[in-house]
RODO-2510 file (C-alpha; in nm, 4 decimals, decimal comma):
residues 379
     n   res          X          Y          Z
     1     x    10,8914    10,7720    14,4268
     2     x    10,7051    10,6196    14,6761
     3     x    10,6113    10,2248    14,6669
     4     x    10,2300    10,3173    14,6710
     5     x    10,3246    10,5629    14,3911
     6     x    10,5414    10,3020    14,1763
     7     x    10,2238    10,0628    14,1856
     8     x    10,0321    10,2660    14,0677
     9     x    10,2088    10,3523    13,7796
    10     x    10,2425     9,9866    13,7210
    11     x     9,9218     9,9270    13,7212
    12     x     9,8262    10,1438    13,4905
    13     x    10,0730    10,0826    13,2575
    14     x     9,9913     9,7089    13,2825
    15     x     9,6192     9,8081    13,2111
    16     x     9,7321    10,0064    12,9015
    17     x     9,9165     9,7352    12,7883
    18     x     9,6323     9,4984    12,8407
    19     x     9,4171     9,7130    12,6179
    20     x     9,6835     9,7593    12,3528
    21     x     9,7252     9,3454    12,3472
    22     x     9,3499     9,2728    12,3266
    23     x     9,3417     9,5437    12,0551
    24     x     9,6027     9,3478    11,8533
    25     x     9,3939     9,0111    11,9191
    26     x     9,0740     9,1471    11,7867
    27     x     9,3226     9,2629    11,4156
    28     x     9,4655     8,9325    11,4231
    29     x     9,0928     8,7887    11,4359
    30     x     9,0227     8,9952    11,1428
    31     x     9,3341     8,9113    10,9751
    32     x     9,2263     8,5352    10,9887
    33     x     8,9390     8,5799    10,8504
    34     x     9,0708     8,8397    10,5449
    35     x     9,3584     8,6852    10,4913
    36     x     9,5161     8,2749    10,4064
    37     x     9,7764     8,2164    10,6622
    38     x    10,0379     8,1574    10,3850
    39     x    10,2986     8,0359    10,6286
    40     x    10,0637     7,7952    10,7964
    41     x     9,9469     7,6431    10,4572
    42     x    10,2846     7,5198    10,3291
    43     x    10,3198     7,3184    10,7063
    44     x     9,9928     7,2226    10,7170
    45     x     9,9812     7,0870    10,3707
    46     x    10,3198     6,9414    10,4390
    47     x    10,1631     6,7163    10,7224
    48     x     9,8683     6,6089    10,4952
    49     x    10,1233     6,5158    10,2387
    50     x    10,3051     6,2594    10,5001
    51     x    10,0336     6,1126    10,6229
    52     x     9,9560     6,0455    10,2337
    53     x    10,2907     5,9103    10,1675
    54     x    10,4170     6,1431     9,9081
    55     x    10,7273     6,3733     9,9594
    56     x    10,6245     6,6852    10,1535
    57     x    10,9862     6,8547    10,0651
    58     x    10,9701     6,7972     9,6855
    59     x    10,6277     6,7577     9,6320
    60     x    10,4775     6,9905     9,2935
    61     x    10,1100     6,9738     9,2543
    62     x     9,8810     6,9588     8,9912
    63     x     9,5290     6,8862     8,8423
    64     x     9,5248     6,4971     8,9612
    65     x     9,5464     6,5817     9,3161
    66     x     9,2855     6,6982     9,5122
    67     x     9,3143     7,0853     9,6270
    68     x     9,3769     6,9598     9,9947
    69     x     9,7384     6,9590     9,8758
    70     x     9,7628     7,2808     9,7456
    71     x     9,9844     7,5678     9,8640
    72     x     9,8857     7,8473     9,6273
    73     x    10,2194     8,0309     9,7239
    74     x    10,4635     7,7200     9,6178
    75     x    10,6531     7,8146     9,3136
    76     x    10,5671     7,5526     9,0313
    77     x    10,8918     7,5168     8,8513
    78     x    11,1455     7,5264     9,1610
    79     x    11,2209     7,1944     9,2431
    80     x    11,1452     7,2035     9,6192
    81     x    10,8223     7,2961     9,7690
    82     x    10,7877     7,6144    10,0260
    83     x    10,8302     7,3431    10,3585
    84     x    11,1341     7,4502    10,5705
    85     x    11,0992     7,3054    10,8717
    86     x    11,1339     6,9585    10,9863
    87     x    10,9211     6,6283    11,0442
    88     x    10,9126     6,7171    11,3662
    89     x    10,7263     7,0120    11,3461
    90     x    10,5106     6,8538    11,0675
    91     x    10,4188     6,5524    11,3380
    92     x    10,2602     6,8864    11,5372
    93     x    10,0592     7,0065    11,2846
    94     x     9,9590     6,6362    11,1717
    95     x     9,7390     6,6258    11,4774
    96     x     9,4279     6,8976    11,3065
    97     x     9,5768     6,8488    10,9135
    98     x     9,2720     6,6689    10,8159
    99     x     9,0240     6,9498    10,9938
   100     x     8,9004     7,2346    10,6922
   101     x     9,1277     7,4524    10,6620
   102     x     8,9307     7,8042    10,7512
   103     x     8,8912     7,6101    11,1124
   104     x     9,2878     7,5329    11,1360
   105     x     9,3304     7,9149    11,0245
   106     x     9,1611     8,0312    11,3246
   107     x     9,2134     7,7562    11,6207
   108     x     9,6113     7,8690    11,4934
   109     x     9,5772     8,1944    11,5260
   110     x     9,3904     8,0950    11,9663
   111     x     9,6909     7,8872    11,9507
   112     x     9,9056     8,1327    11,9000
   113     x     9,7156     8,3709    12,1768
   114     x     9,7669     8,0748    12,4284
   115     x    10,1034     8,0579    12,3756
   116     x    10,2544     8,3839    12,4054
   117     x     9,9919     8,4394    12,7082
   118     x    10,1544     8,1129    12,8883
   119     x    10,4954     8,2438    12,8038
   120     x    10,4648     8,5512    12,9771
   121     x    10,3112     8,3698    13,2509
   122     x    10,6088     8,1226    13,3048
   123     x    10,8335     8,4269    13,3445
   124     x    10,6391     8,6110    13,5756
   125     x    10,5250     8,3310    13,7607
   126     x    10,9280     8,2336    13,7942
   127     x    10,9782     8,6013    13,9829
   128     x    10,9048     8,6461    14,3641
   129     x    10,9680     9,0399    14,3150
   130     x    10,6118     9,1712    14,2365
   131     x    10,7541     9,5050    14,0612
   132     x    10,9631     9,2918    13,7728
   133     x    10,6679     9,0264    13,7720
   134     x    10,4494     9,3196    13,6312
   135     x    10,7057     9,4859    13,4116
   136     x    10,7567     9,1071    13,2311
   137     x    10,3760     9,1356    13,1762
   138     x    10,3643     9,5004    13,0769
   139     x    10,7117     9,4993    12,8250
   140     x    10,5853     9,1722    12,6916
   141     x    10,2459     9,2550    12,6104
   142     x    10,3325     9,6619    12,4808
   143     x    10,6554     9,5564    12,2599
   144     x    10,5150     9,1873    12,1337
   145     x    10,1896     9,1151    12,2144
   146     x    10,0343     9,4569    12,1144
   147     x    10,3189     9,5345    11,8565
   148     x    10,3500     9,4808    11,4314
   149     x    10,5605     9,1697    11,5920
   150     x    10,2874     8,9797    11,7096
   151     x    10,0320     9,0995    11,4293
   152     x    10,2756     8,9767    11,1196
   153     x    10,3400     8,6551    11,2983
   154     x    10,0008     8,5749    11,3351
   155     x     9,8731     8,6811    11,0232
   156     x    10,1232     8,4655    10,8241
   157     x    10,0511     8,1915    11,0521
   158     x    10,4026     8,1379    11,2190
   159     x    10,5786     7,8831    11,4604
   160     x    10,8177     8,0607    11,6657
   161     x    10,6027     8,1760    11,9721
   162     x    10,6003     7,8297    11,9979
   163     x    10,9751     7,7456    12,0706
   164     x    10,9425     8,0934    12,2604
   165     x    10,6866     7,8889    12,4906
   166     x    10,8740     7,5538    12,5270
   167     x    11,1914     7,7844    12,6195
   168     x    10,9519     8,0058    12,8425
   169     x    10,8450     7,6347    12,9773
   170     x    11,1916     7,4956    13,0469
   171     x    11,3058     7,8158    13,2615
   172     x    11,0196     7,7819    13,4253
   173     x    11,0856     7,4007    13,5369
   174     x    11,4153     7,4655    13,5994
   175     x    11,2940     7,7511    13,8678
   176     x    11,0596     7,4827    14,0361
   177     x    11,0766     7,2367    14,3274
   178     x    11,0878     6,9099    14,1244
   179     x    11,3312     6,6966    14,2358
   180     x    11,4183     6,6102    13,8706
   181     x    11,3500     6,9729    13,7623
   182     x    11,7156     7,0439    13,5674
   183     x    11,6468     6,6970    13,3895
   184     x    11,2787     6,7995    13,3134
   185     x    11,4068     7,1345    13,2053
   186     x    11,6651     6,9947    12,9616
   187     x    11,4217     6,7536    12,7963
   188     x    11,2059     7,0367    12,7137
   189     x    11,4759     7,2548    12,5928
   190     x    11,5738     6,8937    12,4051
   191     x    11,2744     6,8875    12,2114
   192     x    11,2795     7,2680    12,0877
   193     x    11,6217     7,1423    11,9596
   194     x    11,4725     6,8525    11,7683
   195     x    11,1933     7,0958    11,6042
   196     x    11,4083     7,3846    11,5462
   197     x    11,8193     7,2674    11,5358
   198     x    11,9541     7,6010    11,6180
   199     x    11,8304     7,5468    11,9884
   200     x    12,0833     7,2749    12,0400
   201     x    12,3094     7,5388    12,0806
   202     x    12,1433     7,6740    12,3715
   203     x    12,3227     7,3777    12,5753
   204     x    12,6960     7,5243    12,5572
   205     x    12,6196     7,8027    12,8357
   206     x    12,5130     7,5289    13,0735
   207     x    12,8124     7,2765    12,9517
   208     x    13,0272     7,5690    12,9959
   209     x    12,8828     7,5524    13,4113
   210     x    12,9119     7,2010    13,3803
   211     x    12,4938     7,1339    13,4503
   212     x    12,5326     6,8179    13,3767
   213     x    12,1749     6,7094    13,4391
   214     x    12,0156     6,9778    13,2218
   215     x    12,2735     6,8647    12,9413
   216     x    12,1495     6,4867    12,9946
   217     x    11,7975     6,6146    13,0210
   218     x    11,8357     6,8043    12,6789
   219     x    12,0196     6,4972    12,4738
   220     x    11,6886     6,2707    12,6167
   221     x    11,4460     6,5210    12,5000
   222     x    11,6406     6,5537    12,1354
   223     x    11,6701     6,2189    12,1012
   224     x    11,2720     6,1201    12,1901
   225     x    11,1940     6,4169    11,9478
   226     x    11,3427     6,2256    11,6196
   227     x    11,2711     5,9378    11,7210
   228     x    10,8752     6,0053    11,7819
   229     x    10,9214     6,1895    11,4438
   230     x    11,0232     5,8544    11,2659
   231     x    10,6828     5,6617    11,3619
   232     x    10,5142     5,9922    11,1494
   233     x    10,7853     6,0208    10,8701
   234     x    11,0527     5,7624    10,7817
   235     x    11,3790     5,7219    10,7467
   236     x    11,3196     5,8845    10,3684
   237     x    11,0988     6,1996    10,4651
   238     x    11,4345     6,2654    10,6904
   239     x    11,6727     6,2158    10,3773
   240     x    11,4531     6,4570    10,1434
   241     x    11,3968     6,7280    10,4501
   242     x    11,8259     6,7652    10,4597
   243     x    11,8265     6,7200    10,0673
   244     x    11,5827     7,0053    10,0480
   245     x    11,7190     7,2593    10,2721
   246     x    12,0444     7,3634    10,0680
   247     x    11,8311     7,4328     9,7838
   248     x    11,6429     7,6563    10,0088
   249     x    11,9724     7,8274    10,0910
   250     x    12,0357     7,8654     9,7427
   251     x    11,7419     8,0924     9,6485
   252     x    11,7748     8,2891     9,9756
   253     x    12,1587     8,3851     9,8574
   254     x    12,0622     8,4304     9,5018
   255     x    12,2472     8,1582     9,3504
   256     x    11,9198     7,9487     9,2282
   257     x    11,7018     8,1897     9,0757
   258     x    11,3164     8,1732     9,1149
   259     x    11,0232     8,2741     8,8611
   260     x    10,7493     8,4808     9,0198
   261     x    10,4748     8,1892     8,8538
   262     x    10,1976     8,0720     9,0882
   263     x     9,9307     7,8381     9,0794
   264     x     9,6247     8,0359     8,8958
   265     x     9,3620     7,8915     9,1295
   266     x     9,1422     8,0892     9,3989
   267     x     8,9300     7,8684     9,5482
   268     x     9,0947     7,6468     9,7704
   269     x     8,8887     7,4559    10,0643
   270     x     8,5751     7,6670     9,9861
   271     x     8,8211     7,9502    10,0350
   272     x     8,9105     8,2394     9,7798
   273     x     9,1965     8,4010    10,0358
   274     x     9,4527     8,1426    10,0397
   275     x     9,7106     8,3434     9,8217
   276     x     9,6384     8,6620     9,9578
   277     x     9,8660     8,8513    10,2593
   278     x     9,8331     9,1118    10,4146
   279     x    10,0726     9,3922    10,2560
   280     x    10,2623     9,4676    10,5916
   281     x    10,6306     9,6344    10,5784
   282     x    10,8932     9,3414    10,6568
   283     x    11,2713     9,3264    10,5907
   284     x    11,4885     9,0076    10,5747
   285     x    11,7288     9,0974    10,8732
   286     x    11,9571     8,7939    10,7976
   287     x    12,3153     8,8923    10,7150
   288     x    12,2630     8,7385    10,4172
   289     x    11,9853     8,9966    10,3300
   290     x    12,1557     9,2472    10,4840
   291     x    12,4539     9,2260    10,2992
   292     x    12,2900     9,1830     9,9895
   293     x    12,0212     9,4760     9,9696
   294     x    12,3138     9,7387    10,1692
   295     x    12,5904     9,6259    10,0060
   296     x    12,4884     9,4432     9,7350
   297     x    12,7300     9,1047     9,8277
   298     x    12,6527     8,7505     9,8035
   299     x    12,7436     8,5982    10,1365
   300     x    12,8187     8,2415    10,0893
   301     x    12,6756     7,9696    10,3188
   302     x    13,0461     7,8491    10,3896
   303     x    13,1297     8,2296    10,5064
   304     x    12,7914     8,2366    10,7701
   305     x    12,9204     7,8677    10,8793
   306     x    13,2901     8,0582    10,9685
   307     x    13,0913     8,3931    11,1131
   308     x    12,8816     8,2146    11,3149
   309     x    13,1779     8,0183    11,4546
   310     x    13,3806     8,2630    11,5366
   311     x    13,0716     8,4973    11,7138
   312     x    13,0193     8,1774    11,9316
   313     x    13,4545     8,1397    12,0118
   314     x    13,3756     8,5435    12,0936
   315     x    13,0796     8,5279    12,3015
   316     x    13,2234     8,2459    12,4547
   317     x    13,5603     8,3934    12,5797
   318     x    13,3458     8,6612    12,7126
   319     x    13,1187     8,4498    12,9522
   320     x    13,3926     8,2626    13,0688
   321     x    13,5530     8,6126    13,1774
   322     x    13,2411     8,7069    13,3641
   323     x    13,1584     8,2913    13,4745
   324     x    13,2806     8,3105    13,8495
   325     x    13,0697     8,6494    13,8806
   326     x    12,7249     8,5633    13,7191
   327     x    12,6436     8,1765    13,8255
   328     x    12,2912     8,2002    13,8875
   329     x    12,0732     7,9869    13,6346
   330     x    11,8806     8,3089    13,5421
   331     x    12,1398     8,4471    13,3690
   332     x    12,2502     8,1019    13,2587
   333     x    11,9342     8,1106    13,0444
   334     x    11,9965     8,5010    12,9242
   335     x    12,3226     8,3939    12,7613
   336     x    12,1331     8,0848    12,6214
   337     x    11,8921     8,3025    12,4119
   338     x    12,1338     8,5541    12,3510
   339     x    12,3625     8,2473    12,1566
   340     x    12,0552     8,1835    11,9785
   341     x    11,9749     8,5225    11,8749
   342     x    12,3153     8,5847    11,7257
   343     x    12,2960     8,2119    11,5839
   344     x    11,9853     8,2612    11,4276
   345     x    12,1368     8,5742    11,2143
   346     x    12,3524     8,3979    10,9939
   347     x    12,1253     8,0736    10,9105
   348     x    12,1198     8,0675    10,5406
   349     x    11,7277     8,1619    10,5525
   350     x    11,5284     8,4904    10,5582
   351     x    11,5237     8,6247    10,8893
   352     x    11,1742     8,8599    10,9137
   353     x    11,0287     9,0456    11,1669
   354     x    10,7718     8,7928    11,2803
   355     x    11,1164     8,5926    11,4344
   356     x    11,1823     8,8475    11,6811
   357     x    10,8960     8,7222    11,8946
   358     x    11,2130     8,6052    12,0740
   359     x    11,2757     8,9209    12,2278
   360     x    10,9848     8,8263    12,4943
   361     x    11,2297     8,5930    12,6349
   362     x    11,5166     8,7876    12,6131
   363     x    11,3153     9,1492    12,7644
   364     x    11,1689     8,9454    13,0529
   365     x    11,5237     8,7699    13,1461
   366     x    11,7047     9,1317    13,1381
   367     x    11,4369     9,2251    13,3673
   368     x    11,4793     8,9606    13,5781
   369     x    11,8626     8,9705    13,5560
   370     x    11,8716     9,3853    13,5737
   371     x    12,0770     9,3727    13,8841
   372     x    12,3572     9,1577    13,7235
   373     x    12,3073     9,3698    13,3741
   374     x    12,3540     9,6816    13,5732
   375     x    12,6750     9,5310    13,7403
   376     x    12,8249     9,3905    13,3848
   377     x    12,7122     9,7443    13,1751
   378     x    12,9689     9,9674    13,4883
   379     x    13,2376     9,7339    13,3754
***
């Protein structure tokens, strides 16, 4: 084809992809207003439980406290409450806790918008070669923008676009002209760690190519992320967060079973919709839940612990085979995300469809790394 004949394609598949992405943003407006956010209640009401001084890990409500504590989805008699993630992420969300909670529902859901928008910009923005600048925009916005990905994770009111953005944010730093630009890179990539742990592992590709200013960067950014956390949650909120999360495990792997009891109240906030989701196909893609609905096995949290060991030894050996041929930092980053994706798999947590907003970073780094993909598929 000819160039003037390979734009044009691209541009109109980057218009049709622009249409199919504003389509999805005017469901996911509806979907705010139809539906509560359920994943976005538990965090939110987890921040407004800090800031109040009561446990926001083992915290059970009831008639004495005011309905701005309420999670209608919690399950009354388990012993933890439905917060999974840590004080650090709670700190975030402490910043609008005390707005109503119909206004956080929607300036979430622009939020979210902003984020995977600014994502997609970081990687384009990071490629000089106008025809993979336009297919980052055009895969990103068809296959997650525009796709059931996007819509489930902003319905239920999700987090991960935004350690896709920080990561998004970090390559993009790293590709700049800073003169501290590796360090400024690794603090970024530092404080995804501290609000989602699995990203610390993201670190070993670049240890492995001994960037030792990206590795400093990313201990700095880790450490300034816990400790920031411990001026919004103490020393105890920390205790009860790692007491909490094997119980968590627990009911994921079956071995703590859970009633399906609720809270029998509807109006919450001036709101009747807080219990109510929208009844959208998902499947727990953990091994865990794999292995339990195929094959009906309980997989241990010990066993994931020796899997995911071993899959990191594996993918290891195999970058240090290829090491002397692929040193450029793009594809430092590929193999970064790639750890995390296989990582994420066998956490002792459901693993639903709304997490594979990740693939934007990994779809836009193949594209920018197709040259080196090509040249590692022929061998």
């Amino acid at each position: 084809m000819k160039e003037s004949e390979v734009n044009l394609l691209l541009n109109v598949l980057l218009i049709s992809s622009i249409f199919f992405a504003a389509v999805g943003f005017l469901q996911d407006l509806e979907n705010s207003a139809n539906y509560g956010g359920i994943d976005l209640r538990n965090r939110v009401v987890g921040a407004r439980l800090v800031k109040a001084n009561y446990d926001p890990y083992f915290f059970k409500w009831n008639e004495k406290y005011s309905d701005f504590f309420l999670d209608p989805r919690d399950h009354p008699n388990l012993s933890v409450s439905r917060v999974t993630v840590p004080p650090t992420v709670l700190m975030i969300h402490s910043i609008f806790s005390d707005l109503p909670y119909k206004f956080q529902r929607y300036l979430w859901t622009i939020i979210q918008w902003l984020l995977i928008f600014f994502s997609i910009s970081f990687f384009s923005r990071s490629e000089k070669n106008e025809i993979k600048s336009k297919l980052i925009w055009i895969v990103s916005l068809f296959f997650i923008a525009g796709s059931f990905i996007f819509r489930l994770h902003v319905e239920r009111g999700q987090i991960y676009i935004l350690y896709v953005f920080l990561f998004a944010l970090s390559y993009y730093f790293y590709n700049s002209n800073f003169k501290i630009n590796r360090l400024l890179s690794g603090i970024i990539m530092g404080y995804v760690s501290a609000l989602r742990f699995p990203m610390i592992i993201v670190g070993l590709p670049f240890l492995l190519y001994k960037r030792w200013k990206f590795i400093f960067g990313q201990v700095i950014g880790f450490v300034i992320g816990i400790v920031i956390s411990f001026s919004f949650a103490g020393y105890e909120i920390w205790k009860s967060y790692f007491k909490a999360m094997p119980i968590h495990g627990k009911v994921h792997n079956g071995v703590i079973k859970i009633t399906t009891e609720r809270y029998p109240y509807i109006d919450i906030e001036d709101m009747e919709n807080l219990w109510i989701w929208a009844r959208l196909p998902i499947s727990d893609s953990s091994i865990q839940g794999i292995a339990r609905k195929y094959f009906g096995i309980q997989t241990s949290s010990n066993f994931l612990l020796i899997s995911l060991v071993i899959s990191i030894i594996l993918l290891t050996i195999l970058f240090l085979r290829i090491k002397k041929q692929y040193e450029n930092h793009n594809f430092l980053f590929l193999y970064s995300i790639l750890i995390i994706l296989v990582s994420e798999l066998f956490l002792p947590a459901a693993r639903y469809s709304y997490n594979n907003v990740i693939w934007l970073v990994i779809l836009s780094l193949i594209i920018i790394n197709s040259k080196e993909m090509l040249s590692l598929l022929k061998k």
